[in-house]
PATORDREN-140562 format. One record per residue (C-alpha): residue number from 1; x, y, z. Coordinates in Angstrom, 1 decimal. Example, Ala and Ser with C-alpha at 12.3 -4.5 7.8 and 13.67 -1.06 7.14 Angstrom:
residues 2
   num       xx       yy       zz
     1     12.3     -4.5      7.8
     2     13.7     -1.1      7.1
//
This chain:
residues 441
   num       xx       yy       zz
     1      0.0      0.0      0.0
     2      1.8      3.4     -1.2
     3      1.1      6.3      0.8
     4     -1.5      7.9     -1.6
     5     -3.6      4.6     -0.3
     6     -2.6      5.5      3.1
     7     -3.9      8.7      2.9
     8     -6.9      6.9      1.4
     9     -7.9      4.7      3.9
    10     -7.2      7.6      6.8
    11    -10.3     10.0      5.0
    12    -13.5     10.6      7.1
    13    -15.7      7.9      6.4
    14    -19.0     10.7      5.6
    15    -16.4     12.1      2.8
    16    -15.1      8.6      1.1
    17    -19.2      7.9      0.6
    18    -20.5     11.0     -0.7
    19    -17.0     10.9     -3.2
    20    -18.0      7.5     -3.8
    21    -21.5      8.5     -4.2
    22    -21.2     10.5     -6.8
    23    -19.2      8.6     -8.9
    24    -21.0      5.9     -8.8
    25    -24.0      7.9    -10.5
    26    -21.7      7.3    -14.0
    27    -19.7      4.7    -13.6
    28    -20.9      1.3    -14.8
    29    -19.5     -2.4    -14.2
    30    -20.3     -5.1    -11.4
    31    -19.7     -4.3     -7.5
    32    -16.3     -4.9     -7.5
    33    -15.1     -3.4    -10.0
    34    -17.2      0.0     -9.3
    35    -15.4     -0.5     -6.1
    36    -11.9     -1.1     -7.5
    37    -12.4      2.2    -10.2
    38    -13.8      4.3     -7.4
    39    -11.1      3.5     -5.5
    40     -8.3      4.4     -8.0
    41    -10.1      7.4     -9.1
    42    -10.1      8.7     -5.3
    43     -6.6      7.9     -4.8
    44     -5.4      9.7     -7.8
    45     -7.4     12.4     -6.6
    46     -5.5     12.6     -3.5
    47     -2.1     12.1     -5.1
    48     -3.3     15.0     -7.4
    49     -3.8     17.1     -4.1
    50     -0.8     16.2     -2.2
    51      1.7     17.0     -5.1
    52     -0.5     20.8     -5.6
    53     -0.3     21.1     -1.6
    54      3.3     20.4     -1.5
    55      4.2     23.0     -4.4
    56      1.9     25.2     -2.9
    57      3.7     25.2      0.6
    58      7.4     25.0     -1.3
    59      5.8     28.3     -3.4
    60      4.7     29.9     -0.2
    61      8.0     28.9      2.0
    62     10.1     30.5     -0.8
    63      8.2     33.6     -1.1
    64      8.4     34.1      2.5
    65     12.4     33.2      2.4
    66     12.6     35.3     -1.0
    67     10.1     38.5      1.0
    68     12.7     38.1      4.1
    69     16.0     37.7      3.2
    70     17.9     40.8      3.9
    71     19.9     41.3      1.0
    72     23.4     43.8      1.7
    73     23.5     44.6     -2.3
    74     21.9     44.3     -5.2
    75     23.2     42.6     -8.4
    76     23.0     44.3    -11.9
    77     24.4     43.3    -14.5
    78     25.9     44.9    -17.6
    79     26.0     44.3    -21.2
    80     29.2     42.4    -22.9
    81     31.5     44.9    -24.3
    82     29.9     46.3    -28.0
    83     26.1     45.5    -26.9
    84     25.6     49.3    -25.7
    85     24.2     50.8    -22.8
    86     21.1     49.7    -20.5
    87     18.9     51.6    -18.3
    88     17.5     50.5    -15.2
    89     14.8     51.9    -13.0
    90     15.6     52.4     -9.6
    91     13.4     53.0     -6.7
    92     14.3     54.9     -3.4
    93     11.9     54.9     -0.8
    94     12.0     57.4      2.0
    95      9.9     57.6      4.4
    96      6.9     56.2      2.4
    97      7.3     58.3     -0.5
    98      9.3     56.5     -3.7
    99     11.3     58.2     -6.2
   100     12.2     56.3     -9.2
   101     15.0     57.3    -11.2
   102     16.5     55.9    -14.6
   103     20.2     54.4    -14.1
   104     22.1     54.6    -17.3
   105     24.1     51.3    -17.0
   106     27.0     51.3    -19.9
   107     28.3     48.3    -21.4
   108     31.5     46.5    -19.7
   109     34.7     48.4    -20.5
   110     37.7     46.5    -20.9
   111     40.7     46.8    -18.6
   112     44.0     48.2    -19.9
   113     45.2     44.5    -21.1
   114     41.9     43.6    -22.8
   115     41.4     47.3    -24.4
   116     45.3     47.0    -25.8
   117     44.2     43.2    -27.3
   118     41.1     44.5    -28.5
   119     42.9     46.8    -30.6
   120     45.2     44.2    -31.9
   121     42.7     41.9    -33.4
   122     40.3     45.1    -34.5
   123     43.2     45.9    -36.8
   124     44.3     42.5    -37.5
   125     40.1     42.0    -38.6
   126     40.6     45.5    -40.8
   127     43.6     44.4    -42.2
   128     42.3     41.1    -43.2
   129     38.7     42.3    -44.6
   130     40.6     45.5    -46.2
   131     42.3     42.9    -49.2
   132     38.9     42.3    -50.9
   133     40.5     40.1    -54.3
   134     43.8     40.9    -53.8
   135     46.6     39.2    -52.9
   136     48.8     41.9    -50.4
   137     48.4     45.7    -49.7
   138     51.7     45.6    -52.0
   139     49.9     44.7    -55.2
   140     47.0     46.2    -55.6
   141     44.7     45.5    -58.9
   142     40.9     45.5    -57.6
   143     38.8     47.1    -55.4
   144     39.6     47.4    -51.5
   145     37.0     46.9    -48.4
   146     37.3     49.1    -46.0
   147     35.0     47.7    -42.9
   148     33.2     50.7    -41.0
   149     32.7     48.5    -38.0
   150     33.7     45.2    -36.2
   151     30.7     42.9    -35.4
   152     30.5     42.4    -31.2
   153     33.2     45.3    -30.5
   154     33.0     48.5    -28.9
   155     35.2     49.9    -31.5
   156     34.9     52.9    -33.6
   157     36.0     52.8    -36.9
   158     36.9     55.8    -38.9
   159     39.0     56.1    -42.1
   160     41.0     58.9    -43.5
   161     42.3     58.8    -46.7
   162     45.8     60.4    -48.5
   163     44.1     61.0    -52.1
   164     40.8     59.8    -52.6
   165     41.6     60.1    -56.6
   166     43.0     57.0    -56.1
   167     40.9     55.3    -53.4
   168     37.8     56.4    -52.1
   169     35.9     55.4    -49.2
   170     34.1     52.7    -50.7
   171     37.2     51.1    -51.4
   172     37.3     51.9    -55.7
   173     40.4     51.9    -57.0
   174     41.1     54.5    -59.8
   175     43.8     52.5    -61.3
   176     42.5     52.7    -65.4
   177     44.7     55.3    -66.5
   178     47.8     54.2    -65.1
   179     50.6     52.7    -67.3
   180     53.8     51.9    -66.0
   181     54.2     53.5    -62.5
   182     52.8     52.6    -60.0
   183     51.5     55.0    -57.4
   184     51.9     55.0    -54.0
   185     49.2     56.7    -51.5
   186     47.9     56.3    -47.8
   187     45.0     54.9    -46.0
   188     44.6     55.1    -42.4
   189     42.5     53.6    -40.0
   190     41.3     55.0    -37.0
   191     39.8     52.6    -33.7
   192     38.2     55.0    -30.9
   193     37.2     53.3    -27.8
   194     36.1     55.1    -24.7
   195     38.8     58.2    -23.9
   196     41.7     56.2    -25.7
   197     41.7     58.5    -28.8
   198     40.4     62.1    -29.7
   199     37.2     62.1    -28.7
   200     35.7     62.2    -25.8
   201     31.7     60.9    -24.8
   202     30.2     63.1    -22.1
   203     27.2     62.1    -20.2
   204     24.8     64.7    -20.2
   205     23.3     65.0    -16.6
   206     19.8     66.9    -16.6
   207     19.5     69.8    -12.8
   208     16.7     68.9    -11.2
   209     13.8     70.6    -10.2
   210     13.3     72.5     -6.5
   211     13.5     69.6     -4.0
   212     11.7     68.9     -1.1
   213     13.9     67.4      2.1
   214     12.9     63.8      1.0
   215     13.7     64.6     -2.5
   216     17.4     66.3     -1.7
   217     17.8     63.1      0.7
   218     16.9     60.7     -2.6
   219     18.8     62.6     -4.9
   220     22.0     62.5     -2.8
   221     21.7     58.9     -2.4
   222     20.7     58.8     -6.1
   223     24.6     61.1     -6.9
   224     25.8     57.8     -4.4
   225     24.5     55.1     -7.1
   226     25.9     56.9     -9.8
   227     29.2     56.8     -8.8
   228     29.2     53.2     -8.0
   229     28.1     52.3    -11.2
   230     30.7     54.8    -12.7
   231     33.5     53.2    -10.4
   232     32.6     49.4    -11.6
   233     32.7     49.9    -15.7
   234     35.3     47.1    -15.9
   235     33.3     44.5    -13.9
   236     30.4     42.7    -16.1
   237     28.6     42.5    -12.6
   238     28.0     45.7    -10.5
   239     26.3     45.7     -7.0
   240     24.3     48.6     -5.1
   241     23.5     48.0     -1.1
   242     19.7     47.9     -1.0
   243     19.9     50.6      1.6
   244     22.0     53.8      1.8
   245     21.4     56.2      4.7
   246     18.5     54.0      6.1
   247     17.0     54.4      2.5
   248     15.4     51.3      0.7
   249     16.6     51.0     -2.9
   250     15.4     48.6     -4.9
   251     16.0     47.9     -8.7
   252     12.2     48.7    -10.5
   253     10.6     45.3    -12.0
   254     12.4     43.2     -9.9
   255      9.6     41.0     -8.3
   256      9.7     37.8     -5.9
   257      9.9     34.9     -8.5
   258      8.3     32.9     -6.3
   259      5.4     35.0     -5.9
   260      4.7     34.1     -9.6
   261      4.8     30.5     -8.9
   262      2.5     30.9     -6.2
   263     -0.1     32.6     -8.1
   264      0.0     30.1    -10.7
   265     -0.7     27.4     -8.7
   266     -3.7     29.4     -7.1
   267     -5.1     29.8    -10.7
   268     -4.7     26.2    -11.6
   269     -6.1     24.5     -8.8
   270     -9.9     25.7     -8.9
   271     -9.2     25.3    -12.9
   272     -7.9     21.1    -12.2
   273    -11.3     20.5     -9.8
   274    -13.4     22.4    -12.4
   275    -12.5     20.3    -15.1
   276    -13.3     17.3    -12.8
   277    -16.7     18.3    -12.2
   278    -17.1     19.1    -16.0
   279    -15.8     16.0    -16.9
   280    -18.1     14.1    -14.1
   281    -21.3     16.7    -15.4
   282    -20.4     15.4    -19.2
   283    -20.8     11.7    -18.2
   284    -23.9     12.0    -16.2
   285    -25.2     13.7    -18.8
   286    -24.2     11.1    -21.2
   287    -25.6      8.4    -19.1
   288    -29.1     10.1    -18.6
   289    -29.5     10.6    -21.8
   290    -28.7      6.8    -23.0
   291    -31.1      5.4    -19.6
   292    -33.8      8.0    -21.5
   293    -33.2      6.6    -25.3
   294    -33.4      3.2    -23.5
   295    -36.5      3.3    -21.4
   296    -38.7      2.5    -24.4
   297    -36.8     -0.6    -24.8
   298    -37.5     -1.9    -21.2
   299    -40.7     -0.9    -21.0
   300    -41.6     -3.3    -24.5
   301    -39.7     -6.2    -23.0
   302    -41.6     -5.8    -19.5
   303    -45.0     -5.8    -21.5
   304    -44.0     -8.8    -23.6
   305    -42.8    -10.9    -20.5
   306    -45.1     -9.8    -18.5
   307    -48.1    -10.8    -20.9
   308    -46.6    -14.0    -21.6
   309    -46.7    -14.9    -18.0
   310    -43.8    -13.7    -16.4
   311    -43.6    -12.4    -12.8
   312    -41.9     -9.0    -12.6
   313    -38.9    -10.7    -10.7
   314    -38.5    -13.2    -13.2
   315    -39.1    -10.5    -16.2
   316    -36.5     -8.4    -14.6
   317    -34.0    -11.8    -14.0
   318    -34.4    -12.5    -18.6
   319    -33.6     -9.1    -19.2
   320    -30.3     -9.1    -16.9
   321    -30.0    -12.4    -18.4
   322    -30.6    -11.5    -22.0
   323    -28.0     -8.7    -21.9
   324    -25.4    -10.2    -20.1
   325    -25.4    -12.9    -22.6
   326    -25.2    -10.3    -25.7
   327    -22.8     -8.4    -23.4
   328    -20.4    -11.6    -23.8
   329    -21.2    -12.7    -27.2
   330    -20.7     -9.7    -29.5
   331    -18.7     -7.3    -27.1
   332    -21.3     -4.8    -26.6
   333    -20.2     -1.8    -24.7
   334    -21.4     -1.5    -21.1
   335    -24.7      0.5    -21.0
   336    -25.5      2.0    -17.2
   337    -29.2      1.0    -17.0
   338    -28.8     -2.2    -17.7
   339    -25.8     -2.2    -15.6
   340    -27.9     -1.2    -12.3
   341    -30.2     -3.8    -13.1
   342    -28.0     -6.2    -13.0
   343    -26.5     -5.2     -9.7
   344    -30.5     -5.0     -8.6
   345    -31.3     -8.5    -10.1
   346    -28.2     -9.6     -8.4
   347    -29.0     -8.2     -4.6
   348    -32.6     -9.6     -5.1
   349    -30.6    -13.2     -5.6
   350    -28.8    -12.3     -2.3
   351    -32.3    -12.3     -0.5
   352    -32.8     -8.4     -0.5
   353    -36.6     -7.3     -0.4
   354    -37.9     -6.1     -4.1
   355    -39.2     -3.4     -2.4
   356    -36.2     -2.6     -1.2
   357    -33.8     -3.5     -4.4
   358    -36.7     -1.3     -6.3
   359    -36.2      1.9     -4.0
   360    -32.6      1.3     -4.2
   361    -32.3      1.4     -8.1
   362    -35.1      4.1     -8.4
   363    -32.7      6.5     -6.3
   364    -29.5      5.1     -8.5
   365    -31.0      6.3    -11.7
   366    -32.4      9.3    -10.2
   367    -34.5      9.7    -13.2
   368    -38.4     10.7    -13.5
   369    -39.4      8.2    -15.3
   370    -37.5      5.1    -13.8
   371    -39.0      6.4    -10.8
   372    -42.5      6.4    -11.9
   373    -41.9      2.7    -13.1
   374    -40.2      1.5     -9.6
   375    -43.2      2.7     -8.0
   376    -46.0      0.7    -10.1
   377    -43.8     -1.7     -9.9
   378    -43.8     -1.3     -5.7
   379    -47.8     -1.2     -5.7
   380    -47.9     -4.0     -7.9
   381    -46.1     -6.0     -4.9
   382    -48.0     -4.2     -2.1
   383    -51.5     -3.7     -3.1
   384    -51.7     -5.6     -6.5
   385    -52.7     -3.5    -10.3
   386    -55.4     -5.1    -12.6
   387    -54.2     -2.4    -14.5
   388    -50.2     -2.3    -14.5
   389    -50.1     -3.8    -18.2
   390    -52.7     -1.0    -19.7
   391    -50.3      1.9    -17.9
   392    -47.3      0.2    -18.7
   393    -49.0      0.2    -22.8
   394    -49.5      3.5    -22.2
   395    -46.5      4.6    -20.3
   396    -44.3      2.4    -23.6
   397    -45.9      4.4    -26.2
   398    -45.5      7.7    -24.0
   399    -41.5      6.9    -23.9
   400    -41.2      5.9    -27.5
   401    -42.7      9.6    -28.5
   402    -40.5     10.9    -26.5
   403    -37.6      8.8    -28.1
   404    -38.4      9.6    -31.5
   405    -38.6     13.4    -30.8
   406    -35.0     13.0    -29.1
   407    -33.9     11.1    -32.5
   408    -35.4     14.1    -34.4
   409    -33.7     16.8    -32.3
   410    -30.3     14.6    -32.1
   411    -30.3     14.6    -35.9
   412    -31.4     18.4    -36.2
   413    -27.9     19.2    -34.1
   414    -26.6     16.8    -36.9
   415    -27.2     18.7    -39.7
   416    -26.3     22.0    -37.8
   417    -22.7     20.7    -37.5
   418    -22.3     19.7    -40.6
   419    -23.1     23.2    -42.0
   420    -19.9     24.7    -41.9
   421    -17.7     21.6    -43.4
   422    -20.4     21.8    -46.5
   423    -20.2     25.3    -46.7
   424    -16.3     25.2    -46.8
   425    -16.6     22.1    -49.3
   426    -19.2     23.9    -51.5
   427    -16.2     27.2    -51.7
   428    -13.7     24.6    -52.6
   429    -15.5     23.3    -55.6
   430    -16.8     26.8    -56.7
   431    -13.1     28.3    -56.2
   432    -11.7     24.9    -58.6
   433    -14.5     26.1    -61.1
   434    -13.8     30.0    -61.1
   435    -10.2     29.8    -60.9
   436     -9.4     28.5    -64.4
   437    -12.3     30.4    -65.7
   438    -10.6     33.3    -65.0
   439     -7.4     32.4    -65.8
   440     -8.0     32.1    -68.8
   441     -8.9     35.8    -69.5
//
């Protein structure tokens, strides 16, 4: 016995019966095996509920831990060097007012090793694309490439050029006119990164606005997380203390992941035990509505026992019989009515009252007009019926109306179905008509 059985057997006794209960008002098959279904459907249930219960604590545990945990710093990340600058959103709360602010987070910046490398294979990749066709800068006959910038580099390229007569910036080489000498001119390459060349990138800054105390507080704090992040440009990783000057900071859009989780699992659990009940709704529906379509039948076979001299016990026992036998002959699915009166027919042989194996199947089928034949059936037994075969006449001719107008309506939804697949096969045929009608005008 796993532990899903455990928990099984360790249910109240009132819920196992009213779970068991209701399924049994679909489910079909003999005693035992309603019992052995009803059991496995329970205990999947509960290993369903366990597993959602256990995430659902491990969700809630881990928001608290994640709502808790009193973090010194906080991590943000830069971009490689050559992805560009980010902006994050930070959020400084004093004294219950917040004050966001956009952090301009530039990309990684080399240190003085890796900036003097990265220069070495930027020109070394120039120098290599610049050839185009040709076989050294020393014999030039075609067309040069001159690259205007290096794919995942920080590196700015500029070109300057000796005497653009000769080559331009597009790399064209004016060599048609020339004859015997060969003419020697200049191109030069240019790399800027960061301050290491000419020019210089300034971050504009923009004054702020008349502050109140809270605000000149945040802003100061606000000057603080500028410099760190101005201090940290060669680490791909920077970190800001979640609080400066008894100030929370806090990077905007940064939420407890496990908060997420938890919410989820909220949504999906009334979501699991709705589609349960649906699915449970669908095949009670299904089942009423084959016990209805069937009734007619019963009734007919009732009447024809009944007036060949059959007692309603044995009438009821060569029905059982007769479908149990077709059951095992040609493989006939299981069909619910039948099925209760089978387990009925079967308690009667156990020595159960028919008043009492009536009552019980009346309440199983829970259906009007089961009901009303369970109870001629009853006064038939207690106070006797001259009548019961003209009512049941009446009552089998009632039911088969009834059947034939579900027949009607069953094939009316039918035909509605099938609209839209004719509708869509009708535009196919007219489209393979018109289309090489009008092709060829």
């Amino acid at each position: 016995m796993n532990w899903a059985e455990r928990i099984y057997e360790s249910l109240p006794e009132r819920f196992r019966q009213k779970r068991e209960g209701r399924i049994r008002r679909y489910a079909i098959g003999t005693e035992v095996e309603m019992k052995q279904e009803i059991r496995e459907q329970v205990v999947g249930e509960v290993r369903m509920v366990v597993v959602l219960l256990l995430l659902l604590l491990f969700c809630v545990i881990g928001a608290i831990w994640y709502s808790g945990m009193q973090r010194k710093t906080i991590e943000i990340e830069r971009n490689a060097a050559g992805d560009g600058e980010t902006t994050e959103r930070v959020e400084i709360q004093v004294e219950g007012e917040t004050y966001t602010y956009e952090l301009p987070v530039s990309e990684e910046i080399y240190t003085k090793e890796e900036e003097k490398q990265a220069f070495k294979d930027a020109f070394s990749y120039l120098e290599k694309g610049m050839l185009g066709e040709n076989v050294s800068l020393n014999q030039v006959r075609s067309d040069l490439t001159f690259l205007w910038e290096i794919p995942d580099s920080p590196m700015e390229v500029r070109w300057e050029f000796e005497d653009e007569n000769m080559v331009d910036m597009e790399g064209k080489v004016y060599n048609e006119n020339l004859e015997k000498n060969n003419i020697i001119t200049h191109v030069k390459a240019i790399l800027t990164y960061q301050g290491s060349v000419e020019e210089k990138v300034y971050t504009i800054i923009i004054c702020p606005k008349k502050r109140t105390k809270n605000e000149q507080k945040a802003w100061g704090i606000w000057e603080r997380i500028q410099n760190i992040e101005k201090n940290s440009r060669t680490s791909h990783f920077f970190q800001l203390p979640s609080a400066l000057s008894k100030v929370k900071v806090q990077i905007e859009g940064r939420r407890n992941p496990w908060m997420l989780l938890l919410i989820f699992l909220i949504l999906l659990i009334p979501l699991l035990v709705a589609r349960q009940w649906e699915y449970e709704k669908k095949q009670m529906e299904e089942m009423r509505h084959a016990s209805e379509l069937e009734y007619s039948n019963i009734l007919w076979q009732f009447i024809l026992l009944l007036e060949a001299g059959f007692t309603i016990r044995s009438a009821w026992k060569k029905i059982v019989q007769d479908y149990e036998k077709q059951k095992a002959d040609m493989q006939k699915s299981r069909r619910y009515v039948y099925e209760q009166m089978a387990y009925a027919y079967h308690r009667m042989e156990l020595g159960e009252p028919q008043e009492k194996v009536f009552d019980i199947f009346s309440r199983k089928m829970a259906m009007k007009s089961y009901s009303k034949l369970m109870t001629l059936f009853l006064q038939n037994l207690t106070k006797g019926s001259k009548n019961m075969l003209d009512i049941l006449k009446t009552e089998e001719q009632i039911a088969f109306a009834n059947r034939c107008e579900q027949a009607k309506r069953m094939g009316e939804e039918a035909d509605t179905k099938l609209l839209l697949p004719m509708g869509v096969m009708l535009l196919n045929i007219l489209l393979l008509l018109m289309v090489p009608a009008f092709m060829q005008f």
